[in-house]
N, C-alpha and C positions, 0 to 999 in steps of 0.2 A: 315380273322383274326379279333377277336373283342379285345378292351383293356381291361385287366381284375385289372389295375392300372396301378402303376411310381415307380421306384425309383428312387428320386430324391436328391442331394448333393449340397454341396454350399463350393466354394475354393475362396480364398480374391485375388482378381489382385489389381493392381497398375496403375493408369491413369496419368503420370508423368505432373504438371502444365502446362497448357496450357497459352499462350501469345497471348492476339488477338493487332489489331491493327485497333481500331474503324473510321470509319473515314465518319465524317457527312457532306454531301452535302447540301448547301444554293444557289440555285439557284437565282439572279436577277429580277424581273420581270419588266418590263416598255411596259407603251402602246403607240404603232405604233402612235394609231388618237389623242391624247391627251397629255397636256403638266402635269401628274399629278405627274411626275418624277417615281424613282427605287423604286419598294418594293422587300425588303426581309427579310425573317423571322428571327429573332433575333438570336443568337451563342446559342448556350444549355450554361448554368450555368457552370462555374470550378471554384474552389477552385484556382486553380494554372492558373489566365488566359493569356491566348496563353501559355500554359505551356503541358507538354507531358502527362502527367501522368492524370489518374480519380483520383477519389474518392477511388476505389475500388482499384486501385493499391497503390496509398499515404497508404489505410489501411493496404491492404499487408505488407510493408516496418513495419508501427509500430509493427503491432503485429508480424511479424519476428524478432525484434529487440528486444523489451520491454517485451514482452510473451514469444518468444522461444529463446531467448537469443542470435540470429545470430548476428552479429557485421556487422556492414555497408558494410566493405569490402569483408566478405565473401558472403553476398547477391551480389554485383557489380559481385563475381566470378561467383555464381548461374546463375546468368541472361546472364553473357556472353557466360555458356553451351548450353545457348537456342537461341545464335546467336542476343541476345541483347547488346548492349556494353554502360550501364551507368557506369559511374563512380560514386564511395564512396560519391567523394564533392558533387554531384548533388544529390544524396540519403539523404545527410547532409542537402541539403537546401529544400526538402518536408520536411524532419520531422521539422525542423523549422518554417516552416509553419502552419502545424498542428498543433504545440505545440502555435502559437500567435493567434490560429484560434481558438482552443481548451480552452483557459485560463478564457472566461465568464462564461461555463459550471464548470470548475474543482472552480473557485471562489465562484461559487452559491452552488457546494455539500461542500464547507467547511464551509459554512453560516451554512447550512445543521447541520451539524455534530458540528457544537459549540450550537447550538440553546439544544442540549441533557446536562443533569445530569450529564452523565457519560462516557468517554473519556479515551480512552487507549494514550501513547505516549512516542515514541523510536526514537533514530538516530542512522545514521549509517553513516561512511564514503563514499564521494564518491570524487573521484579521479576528477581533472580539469585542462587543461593545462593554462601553465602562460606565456601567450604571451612575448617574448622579454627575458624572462629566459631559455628557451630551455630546460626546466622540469615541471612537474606536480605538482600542490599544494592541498591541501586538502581540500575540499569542505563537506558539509552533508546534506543529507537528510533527514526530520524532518516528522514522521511518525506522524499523526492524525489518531484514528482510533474510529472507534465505533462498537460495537458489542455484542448485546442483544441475543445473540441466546442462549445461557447458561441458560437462567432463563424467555426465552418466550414474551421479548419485542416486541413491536409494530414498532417500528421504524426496516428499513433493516439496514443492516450495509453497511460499507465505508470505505474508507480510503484517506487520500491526505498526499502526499509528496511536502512535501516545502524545496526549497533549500538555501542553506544561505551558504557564503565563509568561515565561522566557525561556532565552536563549543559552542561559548558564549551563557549561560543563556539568555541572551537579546533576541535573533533568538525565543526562546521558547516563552517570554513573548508576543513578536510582533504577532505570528502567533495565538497566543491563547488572542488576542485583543475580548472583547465580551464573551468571554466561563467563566461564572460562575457553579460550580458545585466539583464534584470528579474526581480525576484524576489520573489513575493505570498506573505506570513508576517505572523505576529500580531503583538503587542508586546515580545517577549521579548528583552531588551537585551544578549543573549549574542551576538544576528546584529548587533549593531553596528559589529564589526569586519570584516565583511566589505563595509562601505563606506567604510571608510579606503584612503587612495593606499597605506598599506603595508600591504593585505591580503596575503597567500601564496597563491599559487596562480592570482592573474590580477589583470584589474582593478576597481576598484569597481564591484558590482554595484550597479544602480538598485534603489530599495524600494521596494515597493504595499502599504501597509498596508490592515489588514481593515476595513470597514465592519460586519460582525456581531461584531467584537470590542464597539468601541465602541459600538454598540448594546446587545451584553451589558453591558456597563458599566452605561448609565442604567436599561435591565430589571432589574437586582438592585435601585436603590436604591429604582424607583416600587415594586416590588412588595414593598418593605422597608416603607417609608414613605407611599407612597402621593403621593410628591411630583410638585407641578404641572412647575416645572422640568424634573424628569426626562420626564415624560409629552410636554410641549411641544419636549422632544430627541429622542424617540423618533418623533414626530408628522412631523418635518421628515427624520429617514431614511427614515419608509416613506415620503415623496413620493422620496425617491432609488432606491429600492427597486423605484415602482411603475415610473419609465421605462425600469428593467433588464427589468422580466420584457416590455416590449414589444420590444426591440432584442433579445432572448434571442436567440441562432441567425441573426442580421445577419452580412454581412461586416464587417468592422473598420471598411472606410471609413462604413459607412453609420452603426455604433454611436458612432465617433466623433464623426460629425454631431452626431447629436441629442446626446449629450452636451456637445457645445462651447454648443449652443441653448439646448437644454431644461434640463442636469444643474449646469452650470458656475454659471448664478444662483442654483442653490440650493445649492450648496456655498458660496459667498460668503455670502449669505444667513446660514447657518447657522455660521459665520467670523464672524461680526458677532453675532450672538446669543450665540456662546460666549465672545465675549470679553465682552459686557456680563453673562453670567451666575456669570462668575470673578468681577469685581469685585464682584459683591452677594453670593459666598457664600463662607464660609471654606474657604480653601484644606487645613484639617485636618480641616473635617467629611467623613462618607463622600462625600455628594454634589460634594462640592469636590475629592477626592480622583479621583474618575471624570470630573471635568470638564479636570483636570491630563491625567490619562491620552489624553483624546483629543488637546488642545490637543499633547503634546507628539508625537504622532505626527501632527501635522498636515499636514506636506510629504508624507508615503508618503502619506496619504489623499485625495490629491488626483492623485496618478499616474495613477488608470484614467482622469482625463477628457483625458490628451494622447494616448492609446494605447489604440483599439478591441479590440487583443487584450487587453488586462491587463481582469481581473474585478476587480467591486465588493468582494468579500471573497475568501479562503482558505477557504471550503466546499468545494471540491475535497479537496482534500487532506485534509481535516477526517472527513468518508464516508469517505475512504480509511483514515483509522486506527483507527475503529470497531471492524471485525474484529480488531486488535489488543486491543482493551479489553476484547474479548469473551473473549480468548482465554486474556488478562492473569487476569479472574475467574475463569471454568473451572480453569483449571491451574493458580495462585496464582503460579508462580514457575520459570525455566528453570533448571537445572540446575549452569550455568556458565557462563561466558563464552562460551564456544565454541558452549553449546545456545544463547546469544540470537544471536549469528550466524547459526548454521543458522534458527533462528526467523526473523530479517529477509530473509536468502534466501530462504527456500520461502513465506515469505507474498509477497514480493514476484511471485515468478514465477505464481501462487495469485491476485493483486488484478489483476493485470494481464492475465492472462488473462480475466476473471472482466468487466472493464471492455471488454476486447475482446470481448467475445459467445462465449466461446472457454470449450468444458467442459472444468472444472479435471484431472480425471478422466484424461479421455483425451489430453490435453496432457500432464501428467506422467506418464504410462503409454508414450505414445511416445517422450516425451524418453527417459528412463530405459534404455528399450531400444536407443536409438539411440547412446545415451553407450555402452553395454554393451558394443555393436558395433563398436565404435570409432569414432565419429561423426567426423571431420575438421575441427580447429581452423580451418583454411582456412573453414569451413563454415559455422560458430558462429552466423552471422547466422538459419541456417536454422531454427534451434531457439527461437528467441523467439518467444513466443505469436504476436506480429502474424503470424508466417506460419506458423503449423501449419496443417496441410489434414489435416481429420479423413479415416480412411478409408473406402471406403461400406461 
């Protein structure tokens, strides 16, 4: 019989994690004839030493956790199917490790990411227990982001969350110590001080307020009410809307064009509508109240059209803190101050990765081991996702 070809198929199986349990032999040596005493070869490097866990498991645990939203405790359940029995608290103090281990790196990309023009920035709650109260207090996460991929910039994009025990303006001013430039945020009147001549930490940063804010805006009251108003507010953003998604991915000069042309008449346009739609409705109705809301952020909402790099909205940034809200339900709540620290660190380096085309995985698997080894401060640049080179 000769072959005269194959047919050949391909079915996906499942190879359920495997657990090893590494365990390095360090032999003594001493000579019989000579007094030159014990030689033995040094411990391998850890992160956690005389501690259980590598590198490669500590990464495991973050990106279970911070990536695919597993909560401590249901990972301790995972691992004890596999006839491992850690417990939550002991999962709690790698990622705190990681996260004090991790902090030179996430400080050097926020260096990073103020050194640019141009800076997205959101918060979002995040839950934090209050020792000695026996309930939860409100913490937040304070998103920095950058991201030029809209209009072709040079710099990759980023992100860092910084935690802070509230929600004051001040938290904003601190974290953005150094960042001179533009800055696209929603309406939140805590960043207002960060365009006054006596802000701390630099000079008045310019404001681009969001266009899908104020669009959310009149989307609650049509879909409340069903009102023409609203519908006819909404009607004159999607035309602003639709000449963004044609300039998507333009150099600056070319989106700045057509928006001087095509964007700039209908923002006036729509200037002129809101002011004759104030007068005819009450300023204490809901509709009236949403119609304040844009009028008074009206200057930021006109920023993108002198400046091709600044976007129409804060949806950057906005993607960006998802994963936080996912993480926020999963797990209900950090631990302490410290764990929403470590939490904003390791999702930071975790989004940023994750935005760079960069597997979360194996980015924190080498850092980790590199830190372990003693990675060189001099170096520090080397270890931000934008330049991990996976190995073959």
């Amino acid at each position: 019989m000769h072959k005269i070809g194959e047919d050949r198929s391909e079915r996906l199986g499942i190879v359920p994690a495997q657990l090893r349990v590494l365990v390095t032999v360090r032999p003594p040596y001493a000579c019989r004839a000579c007094t030159d005493g014990v030689t033995q070869a040094p411990a391998p490097a850890a992160l956690i030493e005389g501690g259980l866990p590598t590198e490669g498991a500590i990464a495991h645990v973050l990106v279970s956790k911070y990536a695919d939203h597993l909560p401590l405790y249901r990972q301790s359940q995972m691992l004890a199917r596999s006839g491992v029995s850690i417990d939550r608290g002991t999962l709690a103090d790698w990622v705190g490790v990681a996260g004090f281990h991790l902090r030179p790196i996430v400080d050097r990309l926020a260096e990073h990411l103020k050194s640019s023009e141009h800076l997205f920035m959101d918060e979002t709650s995040a839950p934090v227990l209050d020792p000695g109260r026996g309930r939860t207090k409100t913490g937040y996460l304070w998103a920095l982001a950058r991201d030029e991929r809209g209009w072709g910039g040079n710099d990759p994009p980023g992100v860092v969350f910084f935690y802070a025990p509230g929600r004051s303006g001040k938290n904003a001013e601190r974290f953005l110590r150094g960042f001179e430039g533009t800055l696209q945020l929603d309406g939140y009147q805590g960043y207002n001080r960060l365009t006054r001549p006596s802000r701390t930490g630099g000079a008045p940063v310019r404001v681009a307020h969001c266009w899908a804010h104020a669009r959310r805006k009149l989307k609650e009251v049509f879909d409340r009410d069903g009102s023409r108003i609203a519908a006819e507010g909404l009607r004159r953003i999607a035309e602003l809307y639709a000449v963004e998604a044609e300039i998507r991915g333009c150099g600056p000069e070319q989106r700045l064009e057509a928006r001087q042309a095509r964007t700039a008449p209908l923002v006036a346009a729509f200037g002129d509508w809101l002011q004759e739609q104030r007068l005819r409705v009450s300023a204490k109705s809901r509709l009236g109240e949403k119609l304040t809301y844009i009028h008074r952020h009206w200057d930021g909402l006109q920023t993108f059209l002198h400046d091709g790099r600044v976007e129409i909205d804060s949806n950057s940034v906005e993607n960006l803190i998802r994963p936080i809200a996912l993480n926020r339900k999963n797990a209900l709540f950090a631990g302490h101050d410290e764990g929403g620290k470590a939490w904003g660190r390791i999702a930071s380096l975790i989004e940023t990765a994750k935005i760079n085309d960069v597997e979360p995985f194996a980015y924190l698997k080498a850092t980790l081991e590199a830190i372990a080894g003693g990675h060189p401060k001099s170096r520090i640049d080397d270890l931000l996702p934008k330049n991990f080179q996976p190995s073959s």
